[in-house]
C-alpha positions in Angstrom: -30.3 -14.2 -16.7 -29.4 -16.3 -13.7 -25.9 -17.2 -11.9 -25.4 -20.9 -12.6 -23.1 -23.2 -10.6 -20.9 -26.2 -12.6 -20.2 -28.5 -10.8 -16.5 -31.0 -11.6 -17.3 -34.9 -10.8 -13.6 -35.8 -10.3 -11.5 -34.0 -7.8 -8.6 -35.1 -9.0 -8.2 -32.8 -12.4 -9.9 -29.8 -10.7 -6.9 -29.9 -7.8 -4.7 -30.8 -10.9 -5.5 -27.8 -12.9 -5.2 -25.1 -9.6 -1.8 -27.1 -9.0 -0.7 -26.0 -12.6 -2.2 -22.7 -12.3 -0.1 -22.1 -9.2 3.2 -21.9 -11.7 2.0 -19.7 -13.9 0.4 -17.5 -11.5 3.9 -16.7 -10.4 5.0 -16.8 -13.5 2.7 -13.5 -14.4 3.7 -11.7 -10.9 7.0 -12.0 -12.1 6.5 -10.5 -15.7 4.5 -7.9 -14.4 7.6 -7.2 -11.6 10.1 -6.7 -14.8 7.5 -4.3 -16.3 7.1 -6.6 -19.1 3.0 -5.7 -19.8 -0.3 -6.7 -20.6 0.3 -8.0 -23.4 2.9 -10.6 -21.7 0.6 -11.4 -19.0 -1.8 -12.8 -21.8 1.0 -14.3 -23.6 1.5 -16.3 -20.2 -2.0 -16.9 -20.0 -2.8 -18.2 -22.9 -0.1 -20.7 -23.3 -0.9 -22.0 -19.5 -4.3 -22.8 -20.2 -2.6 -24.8 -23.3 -0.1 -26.5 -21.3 -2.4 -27.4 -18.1 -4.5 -29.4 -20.5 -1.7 -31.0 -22.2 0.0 -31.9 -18.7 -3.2 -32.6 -17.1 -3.7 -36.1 -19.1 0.4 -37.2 -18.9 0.3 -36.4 -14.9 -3.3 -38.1 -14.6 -3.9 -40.8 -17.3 -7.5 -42.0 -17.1 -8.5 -45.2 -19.1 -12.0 -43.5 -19.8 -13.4 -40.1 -19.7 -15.6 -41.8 -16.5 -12.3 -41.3 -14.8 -12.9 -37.3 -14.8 -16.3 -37.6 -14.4 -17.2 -38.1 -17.5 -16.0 -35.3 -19.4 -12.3 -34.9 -21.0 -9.7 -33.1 -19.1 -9.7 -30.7 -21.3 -13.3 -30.0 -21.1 -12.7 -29.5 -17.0 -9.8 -27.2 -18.0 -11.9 -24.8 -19.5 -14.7 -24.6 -16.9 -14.2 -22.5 -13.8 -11.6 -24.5 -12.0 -9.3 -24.2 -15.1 -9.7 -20.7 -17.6 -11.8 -19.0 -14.7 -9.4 -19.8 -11.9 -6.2 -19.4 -13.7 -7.5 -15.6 -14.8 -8.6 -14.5 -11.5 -5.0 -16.0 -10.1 -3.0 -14.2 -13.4 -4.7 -11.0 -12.8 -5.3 -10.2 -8.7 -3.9 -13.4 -6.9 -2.4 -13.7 -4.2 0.6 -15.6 -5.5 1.4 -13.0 -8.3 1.1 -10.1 -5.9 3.9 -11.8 -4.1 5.9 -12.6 -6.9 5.1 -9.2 -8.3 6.9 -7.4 -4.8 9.3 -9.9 -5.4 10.7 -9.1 -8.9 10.1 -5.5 -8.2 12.4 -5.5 -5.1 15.3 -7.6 -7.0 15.2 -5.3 -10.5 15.2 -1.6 -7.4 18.4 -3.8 -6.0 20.2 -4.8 -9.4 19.7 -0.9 -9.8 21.0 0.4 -6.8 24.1 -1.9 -7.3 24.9 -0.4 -11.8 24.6 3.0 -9.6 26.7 2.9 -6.7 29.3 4.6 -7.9 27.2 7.3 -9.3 27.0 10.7 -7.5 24.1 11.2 -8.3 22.6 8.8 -6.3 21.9 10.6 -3.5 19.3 13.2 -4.8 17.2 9.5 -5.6 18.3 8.2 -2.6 14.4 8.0 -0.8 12.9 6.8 -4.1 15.4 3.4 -4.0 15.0 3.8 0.1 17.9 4.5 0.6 18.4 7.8 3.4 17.0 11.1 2.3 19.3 13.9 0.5 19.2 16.3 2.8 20.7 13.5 5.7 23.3 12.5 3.9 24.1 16.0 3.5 24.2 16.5 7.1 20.6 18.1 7.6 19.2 15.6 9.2 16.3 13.8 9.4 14.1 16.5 9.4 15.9 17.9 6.2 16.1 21.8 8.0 19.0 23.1 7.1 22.1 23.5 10.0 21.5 20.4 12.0 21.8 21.0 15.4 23.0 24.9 15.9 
């Protein structure tokens, strides 16, 4: 079987649907930040391929299908500037990488600030990034024992 190439008449709905996809490429960064799952991620996909090609008529109404070059926006949704790009974006993007870090480092910070108060915080002090045990023990950096005798 060979590789085959589609090619999208109109530019407009093609920049339209990476537009769209932008949102909810963020969207799964940030559900995959909270440790929400797989199974949320497709959640999120599934209902942004529905919503891009119910937005993608309101936010570019064409008269005729001509308009889109020929086919329905829907029908460009689903081709690889829609369900292909918005999978590859949902699942190894760059944008949901980002938001990814991002959700991670705000849930490690909301965690640090429950624990503060908590003793125990030192022993998991390098995991949160906080200074090593054996520092704020007075071992210092090197965690050997007497400091500097």
């Amino acid at each position: 079987r060979e590789f085959g190439v589609e090619v999208c008449e109109g530019a407009a709905p093609v920049e339209l649907c990476g537009g769209l996809k932008n949102c909810f490429t963020l969207t799964c960064g940030f559900a995959a930040g909270l440790g929400l799952g797989m199974n949320a991620r497709a959640a999120i996909i599934r209902r942004a391929l529905a919503e891009i090609e119910v937005l993608g008529p309101v936010l570019l109404p064409a008269q005729i299908p001509s308009d889109f070059g020929g086919e329905e926006f829907g029908q460009v949704c689903r081709r690889a500037c829609g369900l292909g790009d918005l999978l590859l974006s949902c699942t190894a993007g760059r944008g949901q990488l980002l938001a990814f870090a991002f959700a991670k480092e705000r849930l490690l910070s909301k965690a640090k600030q429950a624990t503060a108060g908590n003793k125990g915080l030192e022993s998991d002090a390098p995991a949160l990034g906080g200074a090593p045990a054996a520092e704020a023990r007075g071992g210092g950096a090197d965690g050997g024992g007497g400091g500097g005798e």
